[in-house]
N, C-alpha and C positions, 0 to 999 in steps of 0.2 A: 535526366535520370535521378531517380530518390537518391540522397545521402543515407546511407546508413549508420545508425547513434547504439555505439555499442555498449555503453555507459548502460542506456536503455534498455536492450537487449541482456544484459546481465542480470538487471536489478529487476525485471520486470516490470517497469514502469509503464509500459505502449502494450500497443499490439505488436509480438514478435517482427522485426523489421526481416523475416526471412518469408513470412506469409505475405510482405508488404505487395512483391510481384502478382501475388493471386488478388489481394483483394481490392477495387475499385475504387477509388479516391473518393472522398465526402461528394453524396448529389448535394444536389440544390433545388431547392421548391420552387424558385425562377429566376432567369437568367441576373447573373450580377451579385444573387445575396446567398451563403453561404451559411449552412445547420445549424444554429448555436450549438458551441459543445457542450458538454454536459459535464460538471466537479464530480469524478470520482470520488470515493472515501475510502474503499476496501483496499487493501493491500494484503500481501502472501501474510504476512505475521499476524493477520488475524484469524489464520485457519488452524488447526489440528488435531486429529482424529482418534479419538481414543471411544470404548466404552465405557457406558454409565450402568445402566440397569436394567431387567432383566424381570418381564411380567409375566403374569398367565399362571396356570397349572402348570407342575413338574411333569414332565413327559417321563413316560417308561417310569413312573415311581415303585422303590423297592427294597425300602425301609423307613422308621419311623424313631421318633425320639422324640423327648419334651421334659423341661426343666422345669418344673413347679413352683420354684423361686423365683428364678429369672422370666419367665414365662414366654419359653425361647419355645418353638417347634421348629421340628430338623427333619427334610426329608429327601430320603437317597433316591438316584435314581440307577437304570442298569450303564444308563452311559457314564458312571460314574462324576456325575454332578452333585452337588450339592447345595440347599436351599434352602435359608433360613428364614424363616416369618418371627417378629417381635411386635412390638407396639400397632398399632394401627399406621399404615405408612413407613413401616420403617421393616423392608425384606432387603436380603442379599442374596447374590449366588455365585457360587465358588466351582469349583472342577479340577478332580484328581486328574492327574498328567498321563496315568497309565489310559485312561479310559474304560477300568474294569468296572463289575457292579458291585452296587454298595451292597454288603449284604447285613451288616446290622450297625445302630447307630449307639450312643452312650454316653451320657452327659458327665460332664463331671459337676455335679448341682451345686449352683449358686461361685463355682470359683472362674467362669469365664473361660469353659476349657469344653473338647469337645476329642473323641475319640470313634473314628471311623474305621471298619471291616471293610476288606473290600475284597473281591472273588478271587483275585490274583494272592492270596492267603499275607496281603500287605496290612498293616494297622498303621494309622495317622493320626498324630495329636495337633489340633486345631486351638491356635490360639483367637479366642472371641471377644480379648477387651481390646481390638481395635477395630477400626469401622469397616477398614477390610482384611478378612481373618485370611491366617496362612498357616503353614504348617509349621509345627517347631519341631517335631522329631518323628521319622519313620521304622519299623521296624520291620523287614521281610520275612519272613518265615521260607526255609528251605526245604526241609525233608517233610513238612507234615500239613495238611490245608485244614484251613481255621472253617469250623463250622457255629461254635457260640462264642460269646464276651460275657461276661460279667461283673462290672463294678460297684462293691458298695457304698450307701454313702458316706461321706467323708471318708473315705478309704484312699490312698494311692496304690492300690496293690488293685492289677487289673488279672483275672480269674481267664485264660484262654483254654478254652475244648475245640479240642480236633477231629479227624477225622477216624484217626486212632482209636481211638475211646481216651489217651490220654490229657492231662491239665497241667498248660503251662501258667507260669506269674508273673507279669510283667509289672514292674516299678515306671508308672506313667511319668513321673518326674524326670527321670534321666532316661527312660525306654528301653529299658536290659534286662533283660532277663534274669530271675531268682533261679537259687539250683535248688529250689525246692520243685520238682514235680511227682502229679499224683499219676502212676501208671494204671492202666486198664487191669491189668492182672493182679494188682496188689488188692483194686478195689473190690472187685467181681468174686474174685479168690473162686473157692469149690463151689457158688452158685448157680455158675452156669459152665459147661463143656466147652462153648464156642465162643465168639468172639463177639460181643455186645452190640459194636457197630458206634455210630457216629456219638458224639457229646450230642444232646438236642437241649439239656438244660444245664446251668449250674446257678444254686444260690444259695444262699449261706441262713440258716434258723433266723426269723426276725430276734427272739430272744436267745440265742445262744450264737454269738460270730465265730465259734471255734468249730462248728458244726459246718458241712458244706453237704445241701443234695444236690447227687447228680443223676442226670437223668440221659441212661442211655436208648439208642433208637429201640431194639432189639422190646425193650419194654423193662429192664430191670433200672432200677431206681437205688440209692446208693447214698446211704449218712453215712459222710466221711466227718472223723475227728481232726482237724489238722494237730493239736499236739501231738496225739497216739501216732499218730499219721497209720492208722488201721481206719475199717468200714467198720461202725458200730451195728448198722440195720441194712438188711437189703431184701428190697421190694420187687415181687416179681410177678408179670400180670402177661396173657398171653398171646395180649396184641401188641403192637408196634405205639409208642408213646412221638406224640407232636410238642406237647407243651406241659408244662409243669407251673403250680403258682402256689404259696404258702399261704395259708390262715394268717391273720396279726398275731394270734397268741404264740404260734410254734409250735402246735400240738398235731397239726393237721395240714396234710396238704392235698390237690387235687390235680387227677392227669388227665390229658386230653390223651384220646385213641383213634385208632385208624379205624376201629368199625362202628365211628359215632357214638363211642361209649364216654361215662366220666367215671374216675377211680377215686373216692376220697379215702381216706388210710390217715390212719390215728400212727402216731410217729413210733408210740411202743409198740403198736400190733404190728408187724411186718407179715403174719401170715398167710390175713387176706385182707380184702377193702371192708371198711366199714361201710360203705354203700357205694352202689354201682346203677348209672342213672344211662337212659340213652334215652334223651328228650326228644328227637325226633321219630323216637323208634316205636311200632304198633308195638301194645302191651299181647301176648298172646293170652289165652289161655292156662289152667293147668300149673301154672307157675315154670311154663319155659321160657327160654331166655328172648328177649323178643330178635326181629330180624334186623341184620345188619344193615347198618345207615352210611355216607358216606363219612371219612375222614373229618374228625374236629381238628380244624389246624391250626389252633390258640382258643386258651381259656382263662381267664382272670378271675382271682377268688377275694373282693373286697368287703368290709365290711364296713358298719353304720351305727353308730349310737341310738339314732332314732328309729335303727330296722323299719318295720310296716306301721308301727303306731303314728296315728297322725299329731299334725302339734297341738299341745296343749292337751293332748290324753293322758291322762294319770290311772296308774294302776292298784287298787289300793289291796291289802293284806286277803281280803275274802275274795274278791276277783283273780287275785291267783291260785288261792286253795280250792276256790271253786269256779274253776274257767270251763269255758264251754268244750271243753276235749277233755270232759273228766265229769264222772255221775257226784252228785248231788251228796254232803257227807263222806265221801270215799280219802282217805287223809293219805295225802302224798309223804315220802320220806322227806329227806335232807337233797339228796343227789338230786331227784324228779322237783323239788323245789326249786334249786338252782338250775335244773338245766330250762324248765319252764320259763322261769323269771330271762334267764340270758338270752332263750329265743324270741321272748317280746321285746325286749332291748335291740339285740341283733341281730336280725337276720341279714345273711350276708347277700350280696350281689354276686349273682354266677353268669359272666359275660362270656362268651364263646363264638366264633364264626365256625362256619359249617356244618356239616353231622346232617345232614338232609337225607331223606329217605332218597334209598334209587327208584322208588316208583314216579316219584315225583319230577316224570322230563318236561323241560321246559322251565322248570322254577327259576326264578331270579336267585342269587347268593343273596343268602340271609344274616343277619345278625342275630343270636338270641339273646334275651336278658332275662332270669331268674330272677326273679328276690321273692323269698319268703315260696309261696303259695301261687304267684303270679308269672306266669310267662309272658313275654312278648316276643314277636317274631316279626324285623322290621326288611321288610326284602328293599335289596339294592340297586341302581342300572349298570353297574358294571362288578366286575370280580373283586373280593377285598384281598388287598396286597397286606394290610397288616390295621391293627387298632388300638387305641391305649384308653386308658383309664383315668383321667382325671381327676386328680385326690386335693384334699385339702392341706396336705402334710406330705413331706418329704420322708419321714419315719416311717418304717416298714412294723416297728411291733408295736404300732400305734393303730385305734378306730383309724382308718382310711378316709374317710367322711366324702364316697365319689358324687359328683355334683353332674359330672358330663362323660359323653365317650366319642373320642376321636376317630372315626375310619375311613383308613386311604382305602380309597377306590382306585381301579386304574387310571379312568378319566376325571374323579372328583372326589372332593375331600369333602366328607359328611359330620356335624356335631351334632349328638344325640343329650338331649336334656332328662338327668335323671332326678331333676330334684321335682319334676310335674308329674301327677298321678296319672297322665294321657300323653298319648304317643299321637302328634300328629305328623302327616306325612303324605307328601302330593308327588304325583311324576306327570307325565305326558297326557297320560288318559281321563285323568280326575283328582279327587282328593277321598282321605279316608280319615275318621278321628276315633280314636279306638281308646277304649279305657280300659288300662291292660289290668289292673284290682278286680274289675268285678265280670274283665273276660266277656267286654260286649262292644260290636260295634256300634257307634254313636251314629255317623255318618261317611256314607259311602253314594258318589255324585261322578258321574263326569263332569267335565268342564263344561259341555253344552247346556249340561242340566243343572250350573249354578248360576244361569240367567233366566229361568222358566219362560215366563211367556214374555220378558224383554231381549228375546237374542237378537243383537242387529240384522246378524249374516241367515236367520231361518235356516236355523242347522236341524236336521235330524237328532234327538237327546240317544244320545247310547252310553251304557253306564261301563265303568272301566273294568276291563279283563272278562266282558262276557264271552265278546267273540272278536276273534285276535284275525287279523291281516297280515299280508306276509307286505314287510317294507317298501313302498316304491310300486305298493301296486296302482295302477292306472288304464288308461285304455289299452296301450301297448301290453300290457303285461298280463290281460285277459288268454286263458289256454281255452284248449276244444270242452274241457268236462269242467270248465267254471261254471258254476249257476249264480246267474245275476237273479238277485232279489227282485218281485214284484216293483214294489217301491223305488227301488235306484232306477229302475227303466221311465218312472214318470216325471213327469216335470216337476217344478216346484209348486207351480200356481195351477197343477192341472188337478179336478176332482175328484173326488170318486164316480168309477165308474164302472155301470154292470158286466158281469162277465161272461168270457166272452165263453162258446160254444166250441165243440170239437174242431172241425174245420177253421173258423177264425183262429183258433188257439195253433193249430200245426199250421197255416201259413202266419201267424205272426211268427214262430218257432221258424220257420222257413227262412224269414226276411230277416229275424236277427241273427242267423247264422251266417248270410252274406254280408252282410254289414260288419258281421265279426270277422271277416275272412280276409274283407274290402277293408277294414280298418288296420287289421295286423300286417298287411302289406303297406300301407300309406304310413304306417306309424314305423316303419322298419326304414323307407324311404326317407323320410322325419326324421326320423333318430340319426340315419349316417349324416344325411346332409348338417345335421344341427352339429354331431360332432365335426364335422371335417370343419367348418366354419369357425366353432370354438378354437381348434387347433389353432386355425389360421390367425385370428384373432389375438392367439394369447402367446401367439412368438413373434421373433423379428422377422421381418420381412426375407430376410436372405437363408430364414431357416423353412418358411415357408413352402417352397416347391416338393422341396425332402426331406426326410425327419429321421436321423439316425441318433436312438439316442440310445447311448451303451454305457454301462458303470454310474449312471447319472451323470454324464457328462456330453457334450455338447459335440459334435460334429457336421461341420458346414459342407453341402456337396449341391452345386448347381447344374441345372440338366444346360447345356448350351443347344439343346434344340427347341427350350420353350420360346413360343411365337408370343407375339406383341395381343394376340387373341386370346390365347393362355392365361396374358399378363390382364390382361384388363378382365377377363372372368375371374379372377382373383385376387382382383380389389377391393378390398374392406373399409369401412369407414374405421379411422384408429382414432380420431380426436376430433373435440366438438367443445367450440365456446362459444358463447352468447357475447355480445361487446355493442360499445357504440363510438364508432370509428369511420372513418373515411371508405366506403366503397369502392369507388372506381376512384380512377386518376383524376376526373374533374370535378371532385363535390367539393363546393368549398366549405359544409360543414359537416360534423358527424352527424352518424340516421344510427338506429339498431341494425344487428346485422348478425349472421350467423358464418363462423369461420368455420371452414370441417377441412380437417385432414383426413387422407387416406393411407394405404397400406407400401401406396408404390410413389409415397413421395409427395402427393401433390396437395396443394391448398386452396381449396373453393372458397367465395364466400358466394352469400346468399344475403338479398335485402329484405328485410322485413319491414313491412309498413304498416304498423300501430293504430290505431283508432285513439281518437282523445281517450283523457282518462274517465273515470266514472261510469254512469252506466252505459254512455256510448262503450264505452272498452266490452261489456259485456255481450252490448248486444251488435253490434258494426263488426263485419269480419276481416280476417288479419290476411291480408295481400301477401304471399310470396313469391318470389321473383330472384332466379340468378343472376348477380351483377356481373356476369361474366369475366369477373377477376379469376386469375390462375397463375401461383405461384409454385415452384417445383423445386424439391431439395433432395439431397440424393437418401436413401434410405426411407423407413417408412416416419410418419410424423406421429410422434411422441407428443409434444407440447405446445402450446401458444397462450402466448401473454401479449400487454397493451402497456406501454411508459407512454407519462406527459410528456411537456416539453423538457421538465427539471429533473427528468429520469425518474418519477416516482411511479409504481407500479399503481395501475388503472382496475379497480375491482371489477369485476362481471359484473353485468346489470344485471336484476334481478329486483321481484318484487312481491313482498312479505303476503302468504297467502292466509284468507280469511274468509270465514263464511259468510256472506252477504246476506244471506236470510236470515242472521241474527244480528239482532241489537246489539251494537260496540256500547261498552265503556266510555268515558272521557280518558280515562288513565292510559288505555290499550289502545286508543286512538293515540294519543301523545307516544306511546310506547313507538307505534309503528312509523309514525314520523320524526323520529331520532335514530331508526333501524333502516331508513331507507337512506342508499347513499347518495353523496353527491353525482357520482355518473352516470344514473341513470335518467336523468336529466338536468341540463349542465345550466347553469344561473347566466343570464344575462350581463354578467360580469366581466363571463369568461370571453375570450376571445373568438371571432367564428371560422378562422382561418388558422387556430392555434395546430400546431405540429403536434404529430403520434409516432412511435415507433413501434410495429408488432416483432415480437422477438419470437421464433420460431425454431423448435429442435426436433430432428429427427434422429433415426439410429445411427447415424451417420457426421454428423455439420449440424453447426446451430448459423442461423442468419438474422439479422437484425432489419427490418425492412423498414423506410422512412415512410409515412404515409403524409400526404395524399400519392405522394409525387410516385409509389411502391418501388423504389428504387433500392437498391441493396446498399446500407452504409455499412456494415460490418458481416465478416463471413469469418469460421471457424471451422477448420476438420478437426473433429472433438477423436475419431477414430480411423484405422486404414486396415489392421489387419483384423479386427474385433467390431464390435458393434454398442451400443447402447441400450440397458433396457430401459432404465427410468431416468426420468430429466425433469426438474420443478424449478422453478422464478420463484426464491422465497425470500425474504426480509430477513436483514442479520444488521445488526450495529446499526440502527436505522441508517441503513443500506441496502440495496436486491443484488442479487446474484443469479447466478445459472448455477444448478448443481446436477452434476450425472454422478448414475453409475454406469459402469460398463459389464459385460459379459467376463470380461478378463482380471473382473476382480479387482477394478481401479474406480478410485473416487475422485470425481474433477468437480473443481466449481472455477467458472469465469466470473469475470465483472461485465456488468451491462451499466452502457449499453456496448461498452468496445470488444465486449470479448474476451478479454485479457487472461492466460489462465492464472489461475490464484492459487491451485492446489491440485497435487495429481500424486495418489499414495494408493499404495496397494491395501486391498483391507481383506478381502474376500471371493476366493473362486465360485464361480456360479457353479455347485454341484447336485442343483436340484430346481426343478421350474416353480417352487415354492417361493423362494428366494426373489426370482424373479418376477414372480405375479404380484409378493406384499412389498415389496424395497417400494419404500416414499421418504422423501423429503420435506420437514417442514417449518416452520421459519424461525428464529431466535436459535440456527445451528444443530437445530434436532432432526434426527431421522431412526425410522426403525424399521425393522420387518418379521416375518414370522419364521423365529428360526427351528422351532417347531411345530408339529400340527399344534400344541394348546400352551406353545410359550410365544410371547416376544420381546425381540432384542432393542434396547433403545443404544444409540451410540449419540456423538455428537462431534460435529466439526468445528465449533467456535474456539479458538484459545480462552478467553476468557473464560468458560464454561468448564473447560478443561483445570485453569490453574485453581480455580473455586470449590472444583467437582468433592476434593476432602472436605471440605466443610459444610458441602452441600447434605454428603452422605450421614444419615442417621446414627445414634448408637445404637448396636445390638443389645452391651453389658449394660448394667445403669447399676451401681455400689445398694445393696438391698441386704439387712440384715437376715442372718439364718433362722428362722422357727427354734423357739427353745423346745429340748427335746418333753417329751410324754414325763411327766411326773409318776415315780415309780408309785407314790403312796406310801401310807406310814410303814400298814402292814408287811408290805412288799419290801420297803427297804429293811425291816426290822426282822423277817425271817428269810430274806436270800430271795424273793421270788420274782425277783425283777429281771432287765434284758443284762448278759452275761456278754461284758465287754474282753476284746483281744488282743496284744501288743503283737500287730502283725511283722512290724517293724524285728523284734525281736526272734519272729518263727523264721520269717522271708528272709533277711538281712543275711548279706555275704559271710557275714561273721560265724551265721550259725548254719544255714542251707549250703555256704558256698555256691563257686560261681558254677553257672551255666555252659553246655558247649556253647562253644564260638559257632561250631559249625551248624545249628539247629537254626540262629537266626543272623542276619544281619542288620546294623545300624545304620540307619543313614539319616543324617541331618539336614532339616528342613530348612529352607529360605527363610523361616523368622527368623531365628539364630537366639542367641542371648539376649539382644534386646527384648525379642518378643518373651522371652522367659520373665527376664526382669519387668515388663507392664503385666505381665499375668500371678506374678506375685503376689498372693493375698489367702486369706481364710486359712485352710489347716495345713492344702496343700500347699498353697503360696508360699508361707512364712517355712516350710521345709525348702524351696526352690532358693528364697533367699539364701536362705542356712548354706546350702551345697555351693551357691555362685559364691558367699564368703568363703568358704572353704577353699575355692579352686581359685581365688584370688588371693588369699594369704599359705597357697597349699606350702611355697617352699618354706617361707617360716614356721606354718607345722610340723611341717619336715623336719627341721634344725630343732626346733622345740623336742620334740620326737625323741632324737641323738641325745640330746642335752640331757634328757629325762631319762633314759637309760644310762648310759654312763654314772649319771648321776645314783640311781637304784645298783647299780655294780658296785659302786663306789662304798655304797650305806653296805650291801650285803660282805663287803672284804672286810669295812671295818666291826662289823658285827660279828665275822667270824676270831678276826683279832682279836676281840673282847671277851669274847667268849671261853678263847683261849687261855688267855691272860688269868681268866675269872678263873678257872681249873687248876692254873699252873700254883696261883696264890692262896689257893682257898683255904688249904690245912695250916700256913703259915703264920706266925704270931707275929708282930707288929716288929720287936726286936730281930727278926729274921731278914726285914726287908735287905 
């Protein structure tokens, strides 16, 4: 009887000495000589399982942000993720714990800070100067749900609208709330009878920061003073307002409308728009108002020093007196001078999405872009969730100087180039190049027709969006009142041919009616069988008979009346490897050979027999032939692999394909024979009797089989009440391993060739067959899968990789000085008409607003804590973060300071009253009086 070594058994050194009963003692290749063992290396302490990062597109995206400085983008998703892109190579991604959706994002520019909305009416400040950002402070909102944000820059004073209509302030440094709030009723006053409805905008004059517009749904519009803390202006229009954007100067702002309309309004006129634009809307007649388009649901109002003039155009004194929108002699004032001259300087950029007419079914979501005299109109393949504007300057009462425009799609993120006079732009069907200045297409091609008469494939040229297909159509998908084209009925290489006559024409009509009849049954037949096969194909063997699958989750139910006929009509091929290995029991060298597993466990090989190489290989045909080997493991088979004798894993043969009817290179010959490996055929060197081991896993048990001799040296039950779905033989610490995952959510790796396990940690429940069709393993401890339809998750299992994994990880922040701000100019500073700065500190501040309810919000402090304050310390906001953590580190000596300092003014104010006393009591009295 074995001894059993518990020593062993503890440390994991062996094969568990409790499986030792189950598994079969070392074969032997013939009687007397015994397996060489093989030097393990692996050990448990070189596993552990953490994630790395985190690729693909943001799934569900549903918010946007970008820092101009740092040149960070930030985008929210509804599962309350977050993802940020920096440098080239260098993204993170992060995830709110609630799981709500983000619903707006806010940079704090250039200090390393980031401030998140999210639907649950929570805001989070993100600290970004480390490489994995966390939270530093959260603030809940209770009685009232957060509909805008607004931060300026360099500001800590964060601007919050509700659903109320009113504005709270939150001090992003410590995250408390100012008891300055701006109510709905105080703003609105006698403007309107009813209730405004939600915040949809707030922003502060680029030239006036004491000025705040706010823009409610309802459609009224609202300059608030913050000293007066009164509405100076209110704007009121009669549709429902989406979005709001200001001019640089401050004079001018523009609204986006629910019926596709735009509002621009001069800040003194509040009575009505200085113009009123609806770009997608038919102009009528008569001077009525045109017809309603659908909803603009954001618009941005940027401008440009260079507006439409090209470079290098100069405009000189006569050219403006006498420009082409003006007769000949005809002398402009002063005003029509300047406002002439400003429009060939600037004309601004009017970017907007939506506003599409309703007659227009089927349009894709569009983009538009304005400038000057010039439209363009860039349709999208999916719905735009939001878009930004890419400035040169972080300064709002500055030229903008936009260069690009950023727009999230649901499925893709689009940059649009505004600094090129042409818009090009390709999707599925063709390409299109459009020169949006002079309002012409250039070139519009399908994809077939950008190869003329060299298309490999002899496609039919059709140009894109003449005539649209409904998706997936194919022979199945043919109805009774399709008309198939002439042409799609002929062959490729067939002619023209005369036509045909009444009676040919109704039994051709005849015959293709049957055929369509005859096809749509065969193709229905087709379609279940190919599904029920996939099914079968793409789950485990025990889930196979029956398929309950409820909540996304898995439930196993086997019928105990399926027969052994059942079982073998529903056996599928699972795995297939090419190798050159030992066939049967008696070959004493390896041949090629082809291993296949199936669905119910078992393992065929098949020989193959090769023609020399060269052109015999091309033209001598390839013999195949069952070696009637059969090996049987429980569950269906997952994997196989091939070790030497020194346990190093055996590449699949394989060989590098080339076109033989062209002429090789020397360099591409040498190429291919540095690319071809040693096992596909083995050197003369090698031994011809030398030992193999195929290692084998199914959803069940992994087996290690010794060949020639195919005797079992090693056996594992990897599972008993679960299953396996994926299982790979990959390279770590030049070392191989076995790595699974299971259904149950558990990650195992053994050592080969013994077995051993190395690692078994829970990481993840299988709650979607997503999961389980992308879950791979690959080697240097990586593995990943798709943890949504357009992300994926990489993790890794090596320690090493793990203790590294910080210094692996990129920087987000990188220290970048701030843009000095817009030079006011002589003039500007010498009669006042520059940007008009705030001491918000002073309006906000406890001292003058007082405090906040308690009960309106809640505080809660985030996992970065003070550290993460003190590394986010810097710039304007920083050096105050500082200030307050000295504060609260020297608070009780301020405290005593404080005492001291009073007492002390007590003291002065008794004796000054003494004095003064004194000074009365002696004042008429002569010197001899004393």
């Amino acid at each position: 009887m074995r001894k059993f070594n518990i020593r062993k058994v503890l440390d994991g050194l062996t094969a568990g000495s409790s499986s030792a009963s189950q598994q079969p003692p070392p074969q032997q290749h013939t009687p007397g000589s015994r397996e060489p063992e093989i030097q393990e290396t692996l050990q448990s302490e070189h596993f552990q399982l953490c994630k790395t990062v985190r690729h693909g597109f943001p799934y569900q995206p549903s918010a946007l942000a970008f820092d101009p400085v740092q040149k960070i983008l930030a985008v929210g998703t509804q599962t309350g993720a977050l993802r940020l892109f920096g440098r080239p190579g260098v993204e993170c991604y992060c995830q709110h714990d609630s799981g709500s959706a983000v619903i707006q994002l806010q940079f704090l520019i250039n200090e390393g800070a980031l401030v998140s909305a999210l639907a649950d009416d929570t805001l989070h400040l993100w600290n970004l100067r480390q490489k994995r950002p966390a939270i530093l402070h959260s603030l809940k909102f209770c009685r009232e749900r957060i509909t805008f944000c607004h931060l300026p820059f360099q500001s800590k004073w964060l601007y919050v609208g509700t659903e109320r209509g009113n504005i709270h302030i939150v001090n992003v440094e410590s995250f408390t709330l100012s008891g300055y709030v701006i109510m709905w009723n105080k703003a609105i006053e006698l403007s309107s009878k009813s209730h405004p409805g939600p915040i949809v905008h707030i922003s502060d004059n680029p030239m006036d920061e004491g000025k705040l517009l706010i823009g409610f749904e309802s459609g009224t519009v609202v300059l608030w003073d913050l000293k007066s803390k009164k509405g100076d202006y209110r704007y009121t229009y009669d549709e429902a307002i989406h979005s709001v954007a200001w001019h640089h100067e401050g004079k001018q702002f523009i609204c986006s409308h629910s019926d596709g309309t735009l509002t621009i309004w001069n800040v003194r006129s509040p009575a009505k728009p200085v113009q009123t634009i609806t770009p997608h809307g038919k102009q009528l007649k008569d001077g009525k108002k045109p017809e309603p388009c659908k909803p603009i649901l954001k618009v941005e109002f940027k401008t440009s020093r260079s507006g439409s003039c090209r470079q290098g155009q100069v405009f000189n004194k006569k050219q403006l007196w006498m420009g082409s929108n003006f007769q000949a002699g005809t002398p402009l004032n002063s005003w029509e001078f300047c406002t002439t001259y400003r429009s060939l300087e600037e004309e601004p950029f009017i970017i907007l999405s939506g506003g599409l007419s309703y007659d227009t079914v089927g349009r894709r979501p569009c983009l538009t872009v304005m400038h000057g005299k010039s439209t363009a109109v860039l349709e999208m393949d999916y719905s735009i969730v939001d878009f930004l504007t890419l400035c040169e300057t972080p300064y709002t009462n500055d030229f903008q100087e936009p260069y690009a425009v950023v727009v999230l799609l649901e499925k893709d993120l689009v940059l649009i180039d505004l600094a090129q006079n042409g818009v090009v732009f390709g999707n599925c069907n063709g390409i299109a190049i459009v020169d949006y200045l002079q309002k012409a297409v250039l070139l519009n091609l399908g994809t077939i027709e950008l190869y003329g008469s060299n298309d490999p494939y002899r496609r039919e040229p059709r140009s894109p969006r003449k005539s649209r297909q409904p998706s997936g159509a194919g022979l199945c998908d043919i109805n009774e009142g399709t008309v198939v084209p002439e042409d799609r009925c002929k062959s490729p290489t067939s002619g023209s041919s005369s036509p045909l006559n009444s009676d040919d024409e109704q039994k051709m009509n005849n015959f293709i009616e049957k055929v369509k009849t005859k096809s749509r049954k065969f193709s229905k037949m087709v379609a279940s069988d190919i599904a029920k096969m996939s099914r079968k194909l793409s789950l485990p063997t025990d889930l196979k008979p029956d398929l309950d699958v409820k909540d996304n989750s898995f439930s196993r139910s086997r019928s105990s009346s399926v027969t052994s006929i059942d079982k073998e009509s529903r056996e599928a091929i699972s795995a297939l490897h090419f190798c050159e290995t030992f066939t049967r029991k008696a070959d004493s060298s390896p041949s090629p050979c082809l291993w296949v597993g199936t669905t119910l466990g078992t393992v065929l090989v098949i020989a193959l027999n090769l023609p020399p190489g060269g052109e015999q290989r091309l033209l001598q045909p390839v013999i195949v032939s069952p070696s009637g080997t059969v090996l049987r493991l429980k569950g269906g088979i997952l994997r196989m692999a091939f070790l030497d004798t020194t346990g190093c894993l055996v590449p699949p043969a394989y060989e590098s394909w080339r076109e033989h009817n062209v002429p090789e290179e020397k360099d591409e010959k040498e190429k291919l024979k540095k690319k071809r490996p040693v096992s596909v055929s083995p050197s003369s060197s090698q031994e011809i009797n030398e030992n193999q081991y195929a290692v084998i896993c199914s959803e069940k048990q992994a087996k290690v089989i010794a060949l020639p001799t195919q005797n079992c040296a090693y056996k594992q039950n990897i599972t008993e009440t679960s299953f396996v779905l994926r299982g790979d033989i990959v390279a770590l610490s030049n070392s191989i391993c076995l790595a699974c995952f299971c259904a149950n959510g558990h990650i195992m790796t053994f050592s080969l060739p013994s077995l051993r396990p190395l690692l078994d940690v829970y990481y993840l429940p299988l709650t979607n067959m997503r999961i389980a069709r992308t879950f791979c393993f690959t080697n240097n401890g990586q593995a990943l899968y798709l943890v949504s339809p357009t992300e994926i998750q990489r993790l890794t299992y090596s320690q090493e990789t793990c203790e590294n994994l910080q210094e692996m990880l990129g920087e987000l922040f990188t220290p970048v000085e701030t843009p000095e701000a817009p030079n006011r100019g002589f003039f500007k500073g010498l009669f006042g008409g520059g940007a008009q700065s705030l001491d918000r500190e002073e309006l906000f501040g406890e001292s003058s607003s007082g405090k906040a309810s308690r009960s309106l919000a809640q505080h809660i402090p985030g996992p970065g804590g003070i550290e993460g304050v003190k590394g986010a310390a810097s710039g304007v906001v920083g050096e105050l973060a500082r200030a307050r953590l000295a504060l609260d580190e020297r608070g009780q000596k301020l405290g005593d300071l404080e005492e001291r300092t009073a007492a002390m003014l007590s003291s002065a104010d008794s004796f000054s009253k003494h004095a003064h006393e004194m000074m009365l009591k002696y004042k008429d009295k002569k010197w001899y009086q004393f």
